[in-house]
C-alpha positions as CSV (number, residue, x, y, z in Angstrom):
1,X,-127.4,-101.6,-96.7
2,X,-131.2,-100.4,-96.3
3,X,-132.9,-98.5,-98.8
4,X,-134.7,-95.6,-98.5
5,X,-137.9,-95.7,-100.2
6,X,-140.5,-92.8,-101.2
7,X,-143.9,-94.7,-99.9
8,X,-145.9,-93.5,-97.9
9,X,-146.2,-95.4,-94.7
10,X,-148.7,-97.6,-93.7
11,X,-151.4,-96.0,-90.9
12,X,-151.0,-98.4,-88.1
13,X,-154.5,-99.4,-86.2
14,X,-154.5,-98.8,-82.4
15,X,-155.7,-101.9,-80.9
16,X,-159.4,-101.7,-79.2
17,X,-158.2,-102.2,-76.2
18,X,-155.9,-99.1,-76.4
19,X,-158.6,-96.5,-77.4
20,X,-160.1,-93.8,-75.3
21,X,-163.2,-94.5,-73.3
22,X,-165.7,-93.0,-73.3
23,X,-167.3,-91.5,-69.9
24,X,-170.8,-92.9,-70.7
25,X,-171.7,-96.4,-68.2
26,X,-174.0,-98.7,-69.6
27,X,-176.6,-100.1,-67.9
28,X,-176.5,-103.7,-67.0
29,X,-179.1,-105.9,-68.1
30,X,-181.9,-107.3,-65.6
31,X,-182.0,-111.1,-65.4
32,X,-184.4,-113.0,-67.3
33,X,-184.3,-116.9,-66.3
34,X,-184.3,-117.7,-62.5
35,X,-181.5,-120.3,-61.5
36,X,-183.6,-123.7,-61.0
37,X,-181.7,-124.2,-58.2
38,X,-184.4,-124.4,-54.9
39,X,-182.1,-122.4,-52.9
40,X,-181.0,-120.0,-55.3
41,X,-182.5,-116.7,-56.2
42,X,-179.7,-115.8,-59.0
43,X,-180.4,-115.3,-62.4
44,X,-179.0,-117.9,-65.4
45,X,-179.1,-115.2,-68.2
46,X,-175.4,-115.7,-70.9
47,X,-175.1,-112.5,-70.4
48,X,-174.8,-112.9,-66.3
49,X,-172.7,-116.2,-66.9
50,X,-175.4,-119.0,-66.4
51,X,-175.4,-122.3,-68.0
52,X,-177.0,-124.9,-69.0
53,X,-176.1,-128.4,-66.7
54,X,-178.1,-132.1,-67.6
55,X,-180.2,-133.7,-65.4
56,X,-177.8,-136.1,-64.2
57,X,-175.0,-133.8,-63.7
58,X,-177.6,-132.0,-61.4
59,X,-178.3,-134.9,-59.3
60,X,-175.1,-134.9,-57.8
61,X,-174.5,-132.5,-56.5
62,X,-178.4,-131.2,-55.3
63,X,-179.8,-134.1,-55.3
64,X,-183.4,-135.3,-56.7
65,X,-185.9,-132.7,-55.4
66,X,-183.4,-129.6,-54.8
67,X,-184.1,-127.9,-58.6
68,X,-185.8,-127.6,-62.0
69,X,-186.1,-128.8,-65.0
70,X,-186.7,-127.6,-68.1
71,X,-186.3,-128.7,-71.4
72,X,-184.7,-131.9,-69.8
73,X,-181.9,-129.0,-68.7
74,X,-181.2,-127.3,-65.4
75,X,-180.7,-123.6,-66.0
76,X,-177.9,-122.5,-63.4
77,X,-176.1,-119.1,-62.6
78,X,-172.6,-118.7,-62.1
79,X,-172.3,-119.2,-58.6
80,X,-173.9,-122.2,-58.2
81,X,-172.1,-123.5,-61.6
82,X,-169.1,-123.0,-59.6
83,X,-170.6,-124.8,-56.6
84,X,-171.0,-128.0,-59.3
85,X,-167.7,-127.4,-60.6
86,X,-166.0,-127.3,-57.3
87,X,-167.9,-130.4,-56.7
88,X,-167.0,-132.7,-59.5
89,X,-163.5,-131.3,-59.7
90,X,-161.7,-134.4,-58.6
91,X,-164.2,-136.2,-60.8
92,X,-162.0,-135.6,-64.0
93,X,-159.3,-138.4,-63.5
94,X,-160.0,-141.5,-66.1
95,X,-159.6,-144.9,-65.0
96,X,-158.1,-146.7,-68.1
């Protein structure tokens, strides 16, 4: 019981991640803001995945003299971001 209609067919989009590529590789962006981590010589650009951890949050895990502050922030790169994640994992669990 379908119809048959004279219209004309949608164009369907291909999805981005579908499309060609092309050849050209882009360059990767130097780092901009050093990790204030004292042992670290990584970069805490966005665009490298750095963030942004409090003063307190810092503290545990590196302890009072082992980084930087700025802005009442401690700039971080991904690795040691992980390192503090990995560290206050377990710390998650309320106590109601």
């Amino acid at each position: 019981m379908s119809r048959r209609t004279d219209r004309v067919q949608r164009k369907v989009r291909i999805p981005s991640s579908k499309r060609k590529k092309s050849n050209s590789k882009k360059e990767e962006k130097p780092g901009e803001i050093p990790c204030c981590i004292s042992s670290c010589d990584g970069f805490a650009d966005k665009h490298k995945g750095g963030r942004s951890l409090s003063q307190e949050n810092a503290i545990e895990t590196w302890g009072e003299g082992g980084f930087e502050v700025r802005k009442n922030r401690v700039r971080v790169c991904k690795s040691c971001y992980k390192a503090w994640k990995k560290d206050n994992k377990d710390d998650t669990s309320s106590h109601y």
